[in-house]
Biopython code that builds the backbone (N, CA, C, O; Angstrom):
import numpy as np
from Bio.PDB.StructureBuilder import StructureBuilder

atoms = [
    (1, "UNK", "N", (16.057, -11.771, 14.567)),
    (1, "UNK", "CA", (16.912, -11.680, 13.415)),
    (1, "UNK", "C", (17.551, -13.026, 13.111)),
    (1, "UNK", "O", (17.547, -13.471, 11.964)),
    (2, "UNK", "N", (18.182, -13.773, 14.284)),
    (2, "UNK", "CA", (18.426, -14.694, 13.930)),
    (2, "UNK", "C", (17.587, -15.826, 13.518)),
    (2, "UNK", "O", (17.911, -16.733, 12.751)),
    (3, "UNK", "N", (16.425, -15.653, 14.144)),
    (3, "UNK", "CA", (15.593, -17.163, 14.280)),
    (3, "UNK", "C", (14.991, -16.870, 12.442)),
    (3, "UNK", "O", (15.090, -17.861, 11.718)),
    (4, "UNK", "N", (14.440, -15.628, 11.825)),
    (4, "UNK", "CA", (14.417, -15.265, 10.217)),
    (4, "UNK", "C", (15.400, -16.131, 9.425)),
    (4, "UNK", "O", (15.050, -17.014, 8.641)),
    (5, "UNK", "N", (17.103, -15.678, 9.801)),
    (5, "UNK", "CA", (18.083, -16.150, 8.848)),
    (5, "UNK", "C", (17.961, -18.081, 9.297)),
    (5, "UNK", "O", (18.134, -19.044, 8.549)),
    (6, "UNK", "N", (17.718, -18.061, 10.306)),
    (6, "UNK", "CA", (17.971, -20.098, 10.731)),
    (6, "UNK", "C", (16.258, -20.291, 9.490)),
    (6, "UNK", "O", (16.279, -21.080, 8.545)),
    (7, "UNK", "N", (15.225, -19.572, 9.754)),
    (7, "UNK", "CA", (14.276, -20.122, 8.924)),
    (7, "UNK", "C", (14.079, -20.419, 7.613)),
    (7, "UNK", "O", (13.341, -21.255, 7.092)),
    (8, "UNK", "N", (15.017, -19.433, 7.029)),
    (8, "UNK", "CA", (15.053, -18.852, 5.724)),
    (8, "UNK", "C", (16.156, -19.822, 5.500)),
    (8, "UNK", "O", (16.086, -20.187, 4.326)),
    (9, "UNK", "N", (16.860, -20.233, 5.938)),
    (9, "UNK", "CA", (17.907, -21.358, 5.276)),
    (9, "UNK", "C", (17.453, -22.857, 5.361)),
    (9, "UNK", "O", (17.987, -23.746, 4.697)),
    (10, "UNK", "N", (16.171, -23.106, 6.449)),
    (10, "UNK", "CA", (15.703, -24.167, 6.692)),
    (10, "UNK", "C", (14.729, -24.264, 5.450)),
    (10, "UNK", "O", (14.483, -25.407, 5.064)),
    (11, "UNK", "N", (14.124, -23.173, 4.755)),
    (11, "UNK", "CA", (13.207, -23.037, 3.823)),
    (11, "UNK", "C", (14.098, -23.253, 3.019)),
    (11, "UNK", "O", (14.203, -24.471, 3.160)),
    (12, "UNK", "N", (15.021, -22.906, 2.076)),
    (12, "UNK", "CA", (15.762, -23.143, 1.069)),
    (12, "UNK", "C", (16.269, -24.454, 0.936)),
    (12, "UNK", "O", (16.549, -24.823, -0.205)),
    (13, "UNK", "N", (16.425, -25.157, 1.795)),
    (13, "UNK", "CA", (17.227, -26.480, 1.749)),
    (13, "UNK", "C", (15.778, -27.624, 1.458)),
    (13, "UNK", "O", (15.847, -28.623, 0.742)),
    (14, "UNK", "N", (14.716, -27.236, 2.094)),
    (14, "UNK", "CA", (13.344, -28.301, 2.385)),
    (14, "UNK", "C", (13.038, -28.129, 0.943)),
    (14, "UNK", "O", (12.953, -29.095, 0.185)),
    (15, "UNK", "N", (12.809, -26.436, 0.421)),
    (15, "UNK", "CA", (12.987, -26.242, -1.025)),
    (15, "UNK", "C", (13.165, -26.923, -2.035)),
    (15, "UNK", "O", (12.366, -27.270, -2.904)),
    (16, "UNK", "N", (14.830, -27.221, -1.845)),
    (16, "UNK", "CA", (15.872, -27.490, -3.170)),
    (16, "UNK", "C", (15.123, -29.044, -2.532)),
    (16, "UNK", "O", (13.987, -29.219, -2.971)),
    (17, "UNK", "N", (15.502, -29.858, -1.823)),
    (17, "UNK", "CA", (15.197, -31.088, -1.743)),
    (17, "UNK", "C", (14.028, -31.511, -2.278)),
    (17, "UNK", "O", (13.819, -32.528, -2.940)),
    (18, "UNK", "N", (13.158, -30.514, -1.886)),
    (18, "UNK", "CA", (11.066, -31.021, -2.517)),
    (18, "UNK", "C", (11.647, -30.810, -4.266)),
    (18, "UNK", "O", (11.153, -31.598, -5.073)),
    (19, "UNK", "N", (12.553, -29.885, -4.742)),
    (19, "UNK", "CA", (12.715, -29.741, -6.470)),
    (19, "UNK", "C", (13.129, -31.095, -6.678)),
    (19, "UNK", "O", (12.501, -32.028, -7.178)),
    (20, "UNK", "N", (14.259, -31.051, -6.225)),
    (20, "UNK", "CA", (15.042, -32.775, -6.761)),
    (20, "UNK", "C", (14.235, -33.511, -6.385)),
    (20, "UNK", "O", (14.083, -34.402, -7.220)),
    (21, "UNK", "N", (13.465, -33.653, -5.351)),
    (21, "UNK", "CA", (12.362, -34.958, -5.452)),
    (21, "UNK", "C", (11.512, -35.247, -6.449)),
    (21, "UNK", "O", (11.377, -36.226, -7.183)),
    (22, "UNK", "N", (10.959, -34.212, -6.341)),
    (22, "UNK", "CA", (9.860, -33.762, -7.592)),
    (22, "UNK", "C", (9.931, -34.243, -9.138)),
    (22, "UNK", "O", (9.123, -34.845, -9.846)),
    (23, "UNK", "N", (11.376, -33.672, -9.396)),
    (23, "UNK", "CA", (11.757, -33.784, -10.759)),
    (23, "UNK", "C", (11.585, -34.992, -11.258)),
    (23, "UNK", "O", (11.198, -35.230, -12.402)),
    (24, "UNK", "N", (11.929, -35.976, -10.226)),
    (24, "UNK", "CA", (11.887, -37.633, -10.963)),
    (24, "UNK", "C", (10.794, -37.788, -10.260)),
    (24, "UNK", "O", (11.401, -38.155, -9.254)),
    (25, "UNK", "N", (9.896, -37.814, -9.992)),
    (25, "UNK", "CA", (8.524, -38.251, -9.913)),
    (25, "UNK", "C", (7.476, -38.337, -11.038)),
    (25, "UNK", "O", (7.446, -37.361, -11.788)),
    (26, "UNK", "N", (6.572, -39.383, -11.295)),
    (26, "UNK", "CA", (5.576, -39.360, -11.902)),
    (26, "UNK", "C", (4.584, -40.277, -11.729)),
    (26, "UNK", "O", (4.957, -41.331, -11.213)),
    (27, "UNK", "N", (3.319, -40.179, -12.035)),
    (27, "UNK", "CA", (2.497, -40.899, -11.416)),
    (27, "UNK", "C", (2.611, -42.305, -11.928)),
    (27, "UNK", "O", (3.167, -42.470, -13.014)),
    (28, "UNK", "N", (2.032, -43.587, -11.104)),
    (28, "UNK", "CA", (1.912, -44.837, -11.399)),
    (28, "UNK", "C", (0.745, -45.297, -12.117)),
    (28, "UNK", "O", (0.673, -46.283, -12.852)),
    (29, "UNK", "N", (-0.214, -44.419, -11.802)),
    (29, "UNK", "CA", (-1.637, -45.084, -12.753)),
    (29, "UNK", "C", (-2.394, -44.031, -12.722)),
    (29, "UNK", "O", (-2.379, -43.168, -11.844)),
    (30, "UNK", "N", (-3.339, -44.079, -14.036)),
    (30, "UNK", "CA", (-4.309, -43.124, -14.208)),
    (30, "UNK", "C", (-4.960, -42.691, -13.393)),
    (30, "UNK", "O", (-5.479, -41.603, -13.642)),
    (31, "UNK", "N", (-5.215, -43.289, -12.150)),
    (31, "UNK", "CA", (-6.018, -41.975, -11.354)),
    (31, "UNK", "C", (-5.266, -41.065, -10.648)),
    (31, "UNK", "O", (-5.812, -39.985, -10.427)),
    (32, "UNK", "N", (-4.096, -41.241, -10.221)),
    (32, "UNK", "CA", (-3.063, -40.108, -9.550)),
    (32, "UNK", "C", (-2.836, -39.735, -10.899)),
    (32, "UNK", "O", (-2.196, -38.691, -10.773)),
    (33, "UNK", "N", (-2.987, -39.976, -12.270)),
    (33, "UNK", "CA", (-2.805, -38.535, -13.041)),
    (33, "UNK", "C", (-4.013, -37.740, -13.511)),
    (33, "UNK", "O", (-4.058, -36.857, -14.368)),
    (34, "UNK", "N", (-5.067, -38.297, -12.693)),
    (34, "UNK", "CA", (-6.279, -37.696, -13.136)),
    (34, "UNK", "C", (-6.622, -36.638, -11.792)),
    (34, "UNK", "O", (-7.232, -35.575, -11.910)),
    (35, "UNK", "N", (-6.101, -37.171, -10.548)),
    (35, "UNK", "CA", (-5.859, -36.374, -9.342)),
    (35, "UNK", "C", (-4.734, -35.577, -9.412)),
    (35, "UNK", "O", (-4.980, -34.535, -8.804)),
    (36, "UNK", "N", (-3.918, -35.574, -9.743)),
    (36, "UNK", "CA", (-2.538, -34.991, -9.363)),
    (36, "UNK", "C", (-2.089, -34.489, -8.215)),
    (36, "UNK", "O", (-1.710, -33.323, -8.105)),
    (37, "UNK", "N", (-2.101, -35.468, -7.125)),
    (37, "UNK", "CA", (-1.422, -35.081, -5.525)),
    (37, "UNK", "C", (-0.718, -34.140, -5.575)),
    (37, "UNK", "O", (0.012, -34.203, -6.564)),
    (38, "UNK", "N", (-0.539, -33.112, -4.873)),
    (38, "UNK", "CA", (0.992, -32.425, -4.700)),
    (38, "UNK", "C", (0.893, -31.405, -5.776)),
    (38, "UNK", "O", (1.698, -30.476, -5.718)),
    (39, "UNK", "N", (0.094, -31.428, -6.680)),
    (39, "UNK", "CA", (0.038, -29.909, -7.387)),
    (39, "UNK", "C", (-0.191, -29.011, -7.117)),
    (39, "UNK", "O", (0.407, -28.064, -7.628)),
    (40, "UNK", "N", (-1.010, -28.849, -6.332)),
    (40, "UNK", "CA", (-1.440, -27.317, -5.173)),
    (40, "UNK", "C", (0.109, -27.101, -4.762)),
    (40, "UNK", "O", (0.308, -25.992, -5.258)),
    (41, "UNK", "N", (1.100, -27.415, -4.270)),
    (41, "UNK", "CA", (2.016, -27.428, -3.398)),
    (41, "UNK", "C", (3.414, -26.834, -4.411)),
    (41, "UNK", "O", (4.351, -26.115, -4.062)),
    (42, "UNK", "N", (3.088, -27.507, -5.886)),
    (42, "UNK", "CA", (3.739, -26.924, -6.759)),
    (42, "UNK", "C", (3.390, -25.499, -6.980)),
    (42, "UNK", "O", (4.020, -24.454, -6.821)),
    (43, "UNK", "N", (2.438, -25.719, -7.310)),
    (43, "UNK", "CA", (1.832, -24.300, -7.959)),
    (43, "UNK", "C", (2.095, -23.008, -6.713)),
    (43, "UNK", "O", (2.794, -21.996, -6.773)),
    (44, "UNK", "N", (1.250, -23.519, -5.653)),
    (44, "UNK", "CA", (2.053, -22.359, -4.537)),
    (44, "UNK", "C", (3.389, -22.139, -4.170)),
    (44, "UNK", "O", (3.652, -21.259, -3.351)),
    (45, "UNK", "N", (4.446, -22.975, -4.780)),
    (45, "UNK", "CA", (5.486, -22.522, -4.513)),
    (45, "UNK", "C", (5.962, -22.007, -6.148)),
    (45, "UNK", "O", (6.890, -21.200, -6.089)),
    (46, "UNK", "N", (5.690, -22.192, -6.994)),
    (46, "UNK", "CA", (5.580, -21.418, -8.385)),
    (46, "UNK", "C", (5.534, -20.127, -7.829)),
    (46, "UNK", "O", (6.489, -19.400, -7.556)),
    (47, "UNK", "N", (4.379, -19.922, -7.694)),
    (47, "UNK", "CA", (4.147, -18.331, -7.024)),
    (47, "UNK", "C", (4.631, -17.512, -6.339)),
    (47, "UNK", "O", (4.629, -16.293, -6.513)),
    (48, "UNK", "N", (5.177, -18.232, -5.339)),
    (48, "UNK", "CA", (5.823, -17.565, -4.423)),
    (48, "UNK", "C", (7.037, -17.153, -4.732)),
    (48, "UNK", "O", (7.428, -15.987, -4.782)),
    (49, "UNK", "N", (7.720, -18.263, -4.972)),
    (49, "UNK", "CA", (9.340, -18.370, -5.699)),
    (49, "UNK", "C", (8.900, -16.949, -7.087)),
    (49, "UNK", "O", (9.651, -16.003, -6.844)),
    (50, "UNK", "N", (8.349, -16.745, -7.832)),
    (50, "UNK", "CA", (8.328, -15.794, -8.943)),
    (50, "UNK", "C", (7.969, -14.582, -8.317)),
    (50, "UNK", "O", (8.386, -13.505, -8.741)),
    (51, "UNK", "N", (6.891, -14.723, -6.901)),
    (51, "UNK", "CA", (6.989, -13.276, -6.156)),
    (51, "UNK", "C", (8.111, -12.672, -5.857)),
    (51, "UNK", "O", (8.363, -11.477, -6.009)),
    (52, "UNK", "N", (8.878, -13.602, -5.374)),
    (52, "UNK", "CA", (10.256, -13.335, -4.259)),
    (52, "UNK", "C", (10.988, -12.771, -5.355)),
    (52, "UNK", "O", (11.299, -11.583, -5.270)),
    (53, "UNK", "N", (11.404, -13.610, -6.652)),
    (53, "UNK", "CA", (12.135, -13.518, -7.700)),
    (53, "UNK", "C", (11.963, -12.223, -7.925)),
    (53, "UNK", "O", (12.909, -11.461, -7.724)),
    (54, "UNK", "N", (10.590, -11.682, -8.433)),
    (54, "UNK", "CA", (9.979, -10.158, -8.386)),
    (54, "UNK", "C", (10.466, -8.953, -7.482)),
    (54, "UNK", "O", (10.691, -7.806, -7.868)),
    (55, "UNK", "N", (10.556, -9.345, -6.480)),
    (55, "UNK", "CA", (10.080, -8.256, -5.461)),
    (55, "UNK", "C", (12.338, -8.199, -5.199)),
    (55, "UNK", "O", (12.796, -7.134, -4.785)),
    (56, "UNK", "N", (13.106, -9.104, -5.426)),
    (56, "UNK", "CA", (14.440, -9.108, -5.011)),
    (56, "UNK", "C", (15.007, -8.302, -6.470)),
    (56, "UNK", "O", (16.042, -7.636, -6.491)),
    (57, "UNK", "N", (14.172, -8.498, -7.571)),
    (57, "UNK", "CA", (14.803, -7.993, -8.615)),
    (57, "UNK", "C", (14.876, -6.334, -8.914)),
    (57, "UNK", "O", (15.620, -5.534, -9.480)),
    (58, "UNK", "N", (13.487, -6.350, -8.087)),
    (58, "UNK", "CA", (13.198, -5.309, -8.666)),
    (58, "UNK", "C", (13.674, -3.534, -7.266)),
    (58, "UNK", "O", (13.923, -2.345, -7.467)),
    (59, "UNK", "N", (13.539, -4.559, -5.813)),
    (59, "UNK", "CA", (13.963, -4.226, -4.590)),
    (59, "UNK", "C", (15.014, -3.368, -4.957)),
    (59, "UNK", "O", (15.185, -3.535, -6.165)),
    (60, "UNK", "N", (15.899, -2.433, -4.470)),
    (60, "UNK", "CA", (16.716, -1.944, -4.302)),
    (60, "UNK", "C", (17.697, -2.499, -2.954)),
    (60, "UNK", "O", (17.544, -1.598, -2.131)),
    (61, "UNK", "N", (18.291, -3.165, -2.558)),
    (61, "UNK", "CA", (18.711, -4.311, -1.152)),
    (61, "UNK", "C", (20.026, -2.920, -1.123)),
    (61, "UNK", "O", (20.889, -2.642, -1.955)),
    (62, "UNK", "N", (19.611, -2.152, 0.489)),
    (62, "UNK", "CA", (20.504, -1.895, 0.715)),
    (62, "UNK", "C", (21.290, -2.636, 2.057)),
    (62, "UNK", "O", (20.924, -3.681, 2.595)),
    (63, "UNK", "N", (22.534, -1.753, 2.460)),
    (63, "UNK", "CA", (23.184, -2.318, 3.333)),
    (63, "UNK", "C", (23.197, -1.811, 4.749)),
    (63, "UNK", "O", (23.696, -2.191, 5.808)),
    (64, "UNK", "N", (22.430, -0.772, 4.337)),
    (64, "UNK", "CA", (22.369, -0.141, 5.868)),
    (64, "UNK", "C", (21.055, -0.649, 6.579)),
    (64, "UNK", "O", (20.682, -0.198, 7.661)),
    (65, "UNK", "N", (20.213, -1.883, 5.691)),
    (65, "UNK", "CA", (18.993, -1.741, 6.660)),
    (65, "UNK", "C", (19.264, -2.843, 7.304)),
    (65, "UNK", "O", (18.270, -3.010, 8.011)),
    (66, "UNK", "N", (19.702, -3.356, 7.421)),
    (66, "UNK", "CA", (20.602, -4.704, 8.465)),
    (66, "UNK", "C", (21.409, -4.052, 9.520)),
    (66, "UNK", "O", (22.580, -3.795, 9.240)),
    (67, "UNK", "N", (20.827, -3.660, 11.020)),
    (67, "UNK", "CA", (22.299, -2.309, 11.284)),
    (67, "UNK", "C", (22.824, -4.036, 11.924)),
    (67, "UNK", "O", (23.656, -4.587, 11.204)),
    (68, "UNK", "N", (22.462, -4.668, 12.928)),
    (68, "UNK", "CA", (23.323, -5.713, 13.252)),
    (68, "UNK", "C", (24.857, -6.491, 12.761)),
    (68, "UNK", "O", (25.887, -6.849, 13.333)),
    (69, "UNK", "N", (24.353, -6.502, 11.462)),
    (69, "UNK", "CA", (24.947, -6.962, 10.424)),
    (69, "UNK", "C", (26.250, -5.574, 10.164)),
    (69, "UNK", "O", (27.477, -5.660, 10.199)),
    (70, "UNK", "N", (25.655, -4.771, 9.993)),
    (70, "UNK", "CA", (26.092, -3.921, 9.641)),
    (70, "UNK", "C", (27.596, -3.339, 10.607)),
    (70, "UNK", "O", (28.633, -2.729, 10.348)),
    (71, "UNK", "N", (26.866, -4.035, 11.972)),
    (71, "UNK", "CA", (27.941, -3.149, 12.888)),
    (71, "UNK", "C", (28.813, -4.050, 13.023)),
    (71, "UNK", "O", (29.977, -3.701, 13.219)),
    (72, "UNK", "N", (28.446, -5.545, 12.948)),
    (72, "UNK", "CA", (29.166, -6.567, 12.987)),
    (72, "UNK", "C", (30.341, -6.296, 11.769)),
    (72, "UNK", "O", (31.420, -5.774, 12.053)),
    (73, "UNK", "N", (30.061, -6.634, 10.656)),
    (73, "UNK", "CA", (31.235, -6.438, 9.830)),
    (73, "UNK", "C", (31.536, -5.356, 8.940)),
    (73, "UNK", "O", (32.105, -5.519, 7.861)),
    (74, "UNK", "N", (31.135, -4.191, 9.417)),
    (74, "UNK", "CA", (31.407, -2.928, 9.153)),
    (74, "UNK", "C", (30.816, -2.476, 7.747)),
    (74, "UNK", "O", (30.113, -3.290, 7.147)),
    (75, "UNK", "N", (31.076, -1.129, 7.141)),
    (75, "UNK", "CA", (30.315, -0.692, 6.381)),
    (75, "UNK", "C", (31.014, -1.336, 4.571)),
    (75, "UNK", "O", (30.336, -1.817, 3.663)),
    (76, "UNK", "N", (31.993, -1.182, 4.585)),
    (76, "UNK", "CA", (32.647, -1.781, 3.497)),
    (76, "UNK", "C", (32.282, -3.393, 3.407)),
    (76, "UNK", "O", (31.845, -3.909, 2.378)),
    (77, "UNK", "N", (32.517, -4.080, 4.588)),
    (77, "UNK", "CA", (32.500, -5.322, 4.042)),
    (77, "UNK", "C", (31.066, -5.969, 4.063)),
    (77, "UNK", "O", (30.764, -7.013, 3.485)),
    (78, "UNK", "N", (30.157, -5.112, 4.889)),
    (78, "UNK", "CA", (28.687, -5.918, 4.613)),
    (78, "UNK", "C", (27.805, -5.400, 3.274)),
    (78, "UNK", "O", (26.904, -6.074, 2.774)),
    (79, "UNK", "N", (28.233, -4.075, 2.786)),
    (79, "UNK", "CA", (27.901, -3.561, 1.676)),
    (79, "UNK", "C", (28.830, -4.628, 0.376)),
    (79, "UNK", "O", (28.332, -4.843, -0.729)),
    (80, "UNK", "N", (29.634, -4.951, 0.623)),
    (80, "UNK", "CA", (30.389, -5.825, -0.456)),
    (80, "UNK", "C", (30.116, -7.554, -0.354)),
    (80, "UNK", "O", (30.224, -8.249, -1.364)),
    (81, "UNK", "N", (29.761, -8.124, 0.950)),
    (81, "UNK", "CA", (28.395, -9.002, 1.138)),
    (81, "UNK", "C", (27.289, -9.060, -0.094)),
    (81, "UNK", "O", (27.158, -9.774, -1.088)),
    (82, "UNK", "N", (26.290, -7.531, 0.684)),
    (82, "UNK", "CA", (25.276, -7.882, 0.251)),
    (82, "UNK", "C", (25.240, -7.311, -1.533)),
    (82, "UNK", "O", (24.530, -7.527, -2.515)),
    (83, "UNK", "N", (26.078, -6.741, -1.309)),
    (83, "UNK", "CA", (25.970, -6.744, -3.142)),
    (83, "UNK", "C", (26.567, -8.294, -4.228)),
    (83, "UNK", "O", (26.292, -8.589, -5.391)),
    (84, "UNK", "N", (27.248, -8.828, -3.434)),
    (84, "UNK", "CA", (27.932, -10.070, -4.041)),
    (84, "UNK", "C", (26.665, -11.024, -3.547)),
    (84, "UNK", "O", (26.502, -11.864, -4.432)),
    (85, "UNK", "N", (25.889, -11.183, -2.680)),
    (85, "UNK", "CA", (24.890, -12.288, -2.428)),
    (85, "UNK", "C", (23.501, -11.723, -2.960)),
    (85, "UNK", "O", (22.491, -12.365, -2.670)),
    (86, "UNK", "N", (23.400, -10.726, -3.613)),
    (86, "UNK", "CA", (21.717, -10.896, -3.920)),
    (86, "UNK", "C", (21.384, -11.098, -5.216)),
    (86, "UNK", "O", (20.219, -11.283, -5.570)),
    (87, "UNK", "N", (23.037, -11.063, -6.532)),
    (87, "UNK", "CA", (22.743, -11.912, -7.516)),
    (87, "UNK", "C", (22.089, -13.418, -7.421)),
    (87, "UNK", "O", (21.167, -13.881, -8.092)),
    (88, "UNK", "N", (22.952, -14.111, -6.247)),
    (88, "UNK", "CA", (22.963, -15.318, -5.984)),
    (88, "UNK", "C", (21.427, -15.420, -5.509)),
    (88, "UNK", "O", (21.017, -16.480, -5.983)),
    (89, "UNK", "N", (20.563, -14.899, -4.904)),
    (89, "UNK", "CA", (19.301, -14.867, -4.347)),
    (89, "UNK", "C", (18.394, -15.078, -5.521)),
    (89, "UNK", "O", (17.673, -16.017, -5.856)),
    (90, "UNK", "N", (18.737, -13.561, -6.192)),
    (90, "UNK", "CA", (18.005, -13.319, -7.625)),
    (90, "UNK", "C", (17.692, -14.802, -9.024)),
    (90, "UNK", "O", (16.787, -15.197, -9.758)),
    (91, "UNK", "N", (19.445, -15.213, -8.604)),
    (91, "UNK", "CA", (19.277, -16.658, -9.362)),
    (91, "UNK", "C", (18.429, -17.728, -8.966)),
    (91, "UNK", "O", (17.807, -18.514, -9.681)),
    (92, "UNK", "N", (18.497, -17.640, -7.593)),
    (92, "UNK", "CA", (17.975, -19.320, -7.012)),
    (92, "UNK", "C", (16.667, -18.882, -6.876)),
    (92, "UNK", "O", (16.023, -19.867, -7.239)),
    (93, "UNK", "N", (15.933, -18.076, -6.599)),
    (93, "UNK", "CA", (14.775, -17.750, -7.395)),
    (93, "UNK", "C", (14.384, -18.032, -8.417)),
    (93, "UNK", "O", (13.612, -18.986, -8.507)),
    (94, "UNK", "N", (14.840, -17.189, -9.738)),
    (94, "UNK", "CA", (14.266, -17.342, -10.693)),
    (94, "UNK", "C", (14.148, -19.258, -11.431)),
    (94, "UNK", "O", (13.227, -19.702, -12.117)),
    (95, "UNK", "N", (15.503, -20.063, -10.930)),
    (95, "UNK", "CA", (15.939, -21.099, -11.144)),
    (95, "UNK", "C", (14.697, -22.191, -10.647)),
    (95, "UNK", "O", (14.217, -23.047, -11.391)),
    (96, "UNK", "N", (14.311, -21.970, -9.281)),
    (96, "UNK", "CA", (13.932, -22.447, -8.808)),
    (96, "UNK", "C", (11.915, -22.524, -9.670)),
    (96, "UNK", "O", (11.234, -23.530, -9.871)),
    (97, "UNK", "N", (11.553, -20.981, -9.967)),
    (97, "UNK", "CA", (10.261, -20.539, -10.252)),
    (97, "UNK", "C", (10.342, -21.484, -11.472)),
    (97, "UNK", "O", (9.304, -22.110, -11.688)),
    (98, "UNK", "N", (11.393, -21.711, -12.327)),
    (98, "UNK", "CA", (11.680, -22.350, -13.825)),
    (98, "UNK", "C", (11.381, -24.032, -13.670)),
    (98, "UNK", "O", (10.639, -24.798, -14.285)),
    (99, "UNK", "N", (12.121, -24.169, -12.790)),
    (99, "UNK", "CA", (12.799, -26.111, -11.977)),
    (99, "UNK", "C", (10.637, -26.458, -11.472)),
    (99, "UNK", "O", (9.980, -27.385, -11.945)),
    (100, "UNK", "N", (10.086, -25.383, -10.456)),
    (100, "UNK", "CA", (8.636, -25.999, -10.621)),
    (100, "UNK", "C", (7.639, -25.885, -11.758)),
    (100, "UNK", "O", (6.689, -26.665, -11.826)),
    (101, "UNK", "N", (7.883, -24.702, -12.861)),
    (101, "UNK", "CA", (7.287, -25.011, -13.092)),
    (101, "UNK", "C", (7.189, -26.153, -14.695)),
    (101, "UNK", "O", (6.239, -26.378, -15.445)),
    (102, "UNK", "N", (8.800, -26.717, -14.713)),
    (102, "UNK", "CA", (8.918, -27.819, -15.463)),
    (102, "UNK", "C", (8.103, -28.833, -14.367)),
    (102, "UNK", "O", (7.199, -29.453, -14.927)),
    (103, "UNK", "N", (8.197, -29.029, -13.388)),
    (103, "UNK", "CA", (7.392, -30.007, -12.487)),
    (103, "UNK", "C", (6.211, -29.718, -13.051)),
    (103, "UNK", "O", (5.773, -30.422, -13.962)),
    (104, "UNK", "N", (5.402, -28.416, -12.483)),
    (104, "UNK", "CA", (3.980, -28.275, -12.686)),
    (104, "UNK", "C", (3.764, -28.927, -14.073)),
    (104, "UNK", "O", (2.683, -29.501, -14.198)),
    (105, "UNK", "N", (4.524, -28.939, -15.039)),
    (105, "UNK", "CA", (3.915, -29.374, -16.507)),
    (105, "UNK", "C", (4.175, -30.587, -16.840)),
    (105, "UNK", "O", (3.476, -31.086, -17.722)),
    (106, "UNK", "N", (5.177, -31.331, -16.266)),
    (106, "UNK", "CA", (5.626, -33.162, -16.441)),
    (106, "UNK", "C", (5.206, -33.630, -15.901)),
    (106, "UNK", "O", (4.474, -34.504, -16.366)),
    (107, "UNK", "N", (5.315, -33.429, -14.230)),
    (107, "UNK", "CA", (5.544, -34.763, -13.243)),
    (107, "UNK", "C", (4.023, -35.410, -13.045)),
    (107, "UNK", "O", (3.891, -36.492, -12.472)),
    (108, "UNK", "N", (3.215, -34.880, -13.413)),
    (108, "UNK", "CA", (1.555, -35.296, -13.613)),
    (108, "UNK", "C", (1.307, -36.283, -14.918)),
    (108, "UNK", "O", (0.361, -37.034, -14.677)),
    (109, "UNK", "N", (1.784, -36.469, -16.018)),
    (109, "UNK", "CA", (1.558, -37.157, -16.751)),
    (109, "UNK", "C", (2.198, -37.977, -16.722)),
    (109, "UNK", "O", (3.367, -37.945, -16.339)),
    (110, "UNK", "N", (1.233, -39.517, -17.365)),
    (110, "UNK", "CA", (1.609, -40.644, -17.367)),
    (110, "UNK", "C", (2.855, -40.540, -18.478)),
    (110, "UNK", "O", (2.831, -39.671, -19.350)),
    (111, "UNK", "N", (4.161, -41.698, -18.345)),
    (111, "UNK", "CA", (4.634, -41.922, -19.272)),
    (111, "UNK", "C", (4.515, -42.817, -19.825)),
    (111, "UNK", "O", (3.726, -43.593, -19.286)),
    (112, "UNK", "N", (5.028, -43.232, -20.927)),
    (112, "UNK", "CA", (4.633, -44.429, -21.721)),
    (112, "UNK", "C", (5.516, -45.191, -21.633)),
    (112, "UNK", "O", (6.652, -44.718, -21.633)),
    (113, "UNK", "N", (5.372, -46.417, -21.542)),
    (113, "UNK", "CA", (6.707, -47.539, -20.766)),
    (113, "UNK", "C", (6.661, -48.792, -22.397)),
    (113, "UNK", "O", (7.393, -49.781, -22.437)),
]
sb = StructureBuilder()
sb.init_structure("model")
sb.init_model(0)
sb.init_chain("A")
sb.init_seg("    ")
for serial, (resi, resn, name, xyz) in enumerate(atoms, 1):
    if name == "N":
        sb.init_residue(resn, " ", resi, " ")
    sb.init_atom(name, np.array(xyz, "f"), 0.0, 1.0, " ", f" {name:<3s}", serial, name[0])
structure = sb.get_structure()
C-alpha cells in the first residue's frame, strides 16, 4: 500500500516535470522534425493520462475500499479526504491529457526564427 502511494507520487512529479520540459522544447533542424524523438513517449502518456482521466471520472471512488486508511483516520474524515481529493485527481488528469497533447501538436515543428 505504501510502496503504490510512494510510486504514484514519484509518477506525478517525473510527470509534471517531463510537461514543463516538453512545453519549451522544439526541434533544432529538419531532421529531428522529420524524426520527432520523444513522440512515442508523448503520445503514450496522452493515453494513459485520458484513460486514468476516464476511468476516475467515471469510477465511483469510495471510502471504504481503503480499510487502512480508513481505520487510520476514521470514517468521517477519510470519506471527507477522499471526496475533497478526487476532484483534484480528476483535474490533473484531464490538465495534464490537454498540456500533452498541445506538446504532441507543437513541440515537433520547426519554428521560424
Amino acid at each position: 500500500m505504501l510502496v503504490t502511494a510512494v510510486a504514484s507520487l514519484v509518477q506525478l512529479l517525473v510527470q509534471t516535470l517531463f510537461i514543463l520540459d516538453a512545453s519549451k522544447r522544439c526541434p533544432s533542424n529538419a531532421d529531428q522534425a522529420r524524426r520527432k524523438p520523444g513522440r512515442e513517449i508523448v503520445t503514450f502518456l496522452l493515453v494513459t493520462n485520458l484513460a486514468m482521466w476516464l476511468i476516475n471520472t467515471l469510477e465511483k471512488s469510495r471510502a471504504d475500499s481503503q480499510t487502512v486508511q480508513l481505520k487510520f483516520y476514521g470514517v468521517w474524515a477519510w470519506t471527507i479526504i477522499t471526496q475533497s481529493a478526487m476532484p483534484l485527481a480528476i483535474f490533473y488528469r484531464f490538465h495534464s491529457t490537454v498540456c500533452l497533447c498541445d506538446i504532441w501538436k507543437k513541440a515537433f515543428k520547426l519554428k521560424n526564427r
